[in-house]
N, C-alpha and C positions, 0 to 999 in steps of 0.2 A: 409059169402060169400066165393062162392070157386073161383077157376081159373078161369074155365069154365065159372061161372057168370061173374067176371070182366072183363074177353074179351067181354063177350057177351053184355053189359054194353059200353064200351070201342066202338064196333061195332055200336050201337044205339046210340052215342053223335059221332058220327066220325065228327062235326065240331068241338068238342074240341080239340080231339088227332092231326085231320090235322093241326087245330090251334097252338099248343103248336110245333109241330115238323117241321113245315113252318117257325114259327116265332123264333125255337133256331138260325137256317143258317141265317136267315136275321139281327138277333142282332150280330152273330159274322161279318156278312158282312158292318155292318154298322161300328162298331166298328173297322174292320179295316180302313173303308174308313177315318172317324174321328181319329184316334191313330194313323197316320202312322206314324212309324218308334217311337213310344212313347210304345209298347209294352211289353216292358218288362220293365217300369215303373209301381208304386202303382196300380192307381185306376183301370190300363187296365190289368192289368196282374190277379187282383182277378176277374175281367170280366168275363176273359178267360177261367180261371179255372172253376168259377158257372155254364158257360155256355158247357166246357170240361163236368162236373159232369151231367151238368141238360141231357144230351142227349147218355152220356158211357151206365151210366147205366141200363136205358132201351133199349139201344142198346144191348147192353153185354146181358141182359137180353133175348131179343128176338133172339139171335145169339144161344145162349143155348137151347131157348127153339126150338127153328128148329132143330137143331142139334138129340134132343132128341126125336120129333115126327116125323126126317124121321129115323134116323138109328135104335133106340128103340124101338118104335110104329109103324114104320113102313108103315106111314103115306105120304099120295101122295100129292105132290108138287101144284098140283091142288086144292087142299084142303088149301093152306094155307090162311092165313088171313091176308089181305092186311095191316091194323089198325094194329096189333099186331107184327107181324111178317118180314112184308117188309117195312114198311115205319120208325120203328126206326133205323133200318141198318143204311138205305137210308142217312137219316137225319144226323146219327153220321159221317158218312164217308165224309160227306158234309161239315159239321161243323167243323170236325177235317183240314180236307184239307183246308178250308177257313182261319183257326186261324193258320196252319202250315205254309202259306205263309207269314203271317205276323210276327209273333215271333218266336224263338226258343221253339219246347214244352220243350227243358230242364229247361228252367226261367219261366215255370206255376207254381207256389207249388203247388204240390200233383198228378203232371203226373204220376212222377214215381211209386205212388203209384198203379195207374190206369192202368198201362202198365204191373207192375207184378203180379197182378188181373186177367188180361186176359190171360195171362201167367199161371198161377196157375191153374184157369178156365179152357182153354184148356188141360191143362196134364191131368185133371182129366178127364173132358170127353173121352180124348182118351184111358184112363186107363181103366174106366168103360167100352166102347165097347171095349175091345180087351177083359176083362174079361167075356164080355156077350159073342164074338165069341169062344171064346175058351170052353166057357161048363166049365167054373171050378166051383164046387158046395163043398163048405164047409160045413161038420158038425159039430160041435162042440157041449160039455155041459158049455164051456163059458159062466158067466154070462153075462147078456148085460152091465152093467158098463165098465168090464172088455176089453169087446170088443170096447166101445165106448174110453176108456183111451189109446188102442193100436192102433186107428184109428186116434186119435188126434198126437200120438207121432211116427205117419207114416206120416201127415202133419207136423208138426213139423220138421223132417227129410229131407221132401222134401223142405220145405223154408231153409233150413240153407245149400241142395246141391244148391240150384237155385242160394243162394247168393254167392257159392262159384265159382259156375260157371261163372256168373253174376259180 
């Protein structure tokens, strides 16, 4: 199955996706009404977190992929796809902001992970478009290992300035 099908898949059950991305905001909304001020306690805070993870990363996910089919592909705003594209945004910024009033996100385990994810995420995409506007065209007789080892230890690189910065 490619992309292409799973959206398109994705688009034809759209009462699952609205379901799943309706009912992330309503379990956090619930759960603060029931936790209040209990947050950053056990049972609520791995809650937080499930419900953090269950809706970032198809967030995050769909946040890239627009990113990539307008500045890349070149792709019109008109075209985009409600299911895939707008409605995880929607859904994370929603959820996030609902769990934010409630708890501190520094007492979630695993925010921080999540937060230098989209951090990471983002450098690189803005790395890739500035190297697609710039025209830089490398040749090289590098093997592809070689090139894959020096790509790695240019991420590598860049996590150890982020933490230093960080």
């Amino acid at each position: 199955m490619t992309l292409a099908q799973f959206f398109e898949v994705c688009s034809q059950n759209a009462s699952v996706v609205l379901f799943y991305f309706i009912a992330t905001p309503l379990t956090a909304l619930l759960a603060s009404i029931f936790g209040k001020g209990e947050g950053h306690l056990s049972p609520w805070k791995y809650l937080y977190s499930f419900l953090i993870y269950a809706v970032t990363i198809p967030g995050l996910f769909a946040i890239s992929l627009s990113i990539y089919l307008f500045f890349f592909e070149r792709g019109s705003i008109m075209e985009a796809n409600i299911f895939t594209q707008v409605l995880p945004i929607i859904s994370m910024l929603l959820t996030i902001s609902i769990i934010r009033r409630t708890v501190d996100l520094d007492l979630i385990p695993g925010f921080n992970k999540l937060s230098s994810l989209m951090l990471v995420i983002s450098i690189v995409l803005l790395l890739l478009w500035i190297m697609e506007k710039t025209n830089i065209f490398v040749f090289t007789y590098m093997p592809f290992w070689q090139f894959i080892l020096l790509l790695v230890a240019v991420f590598v690189l860049l996590r150890f300035l982020l933490k230093k910065v960080l």
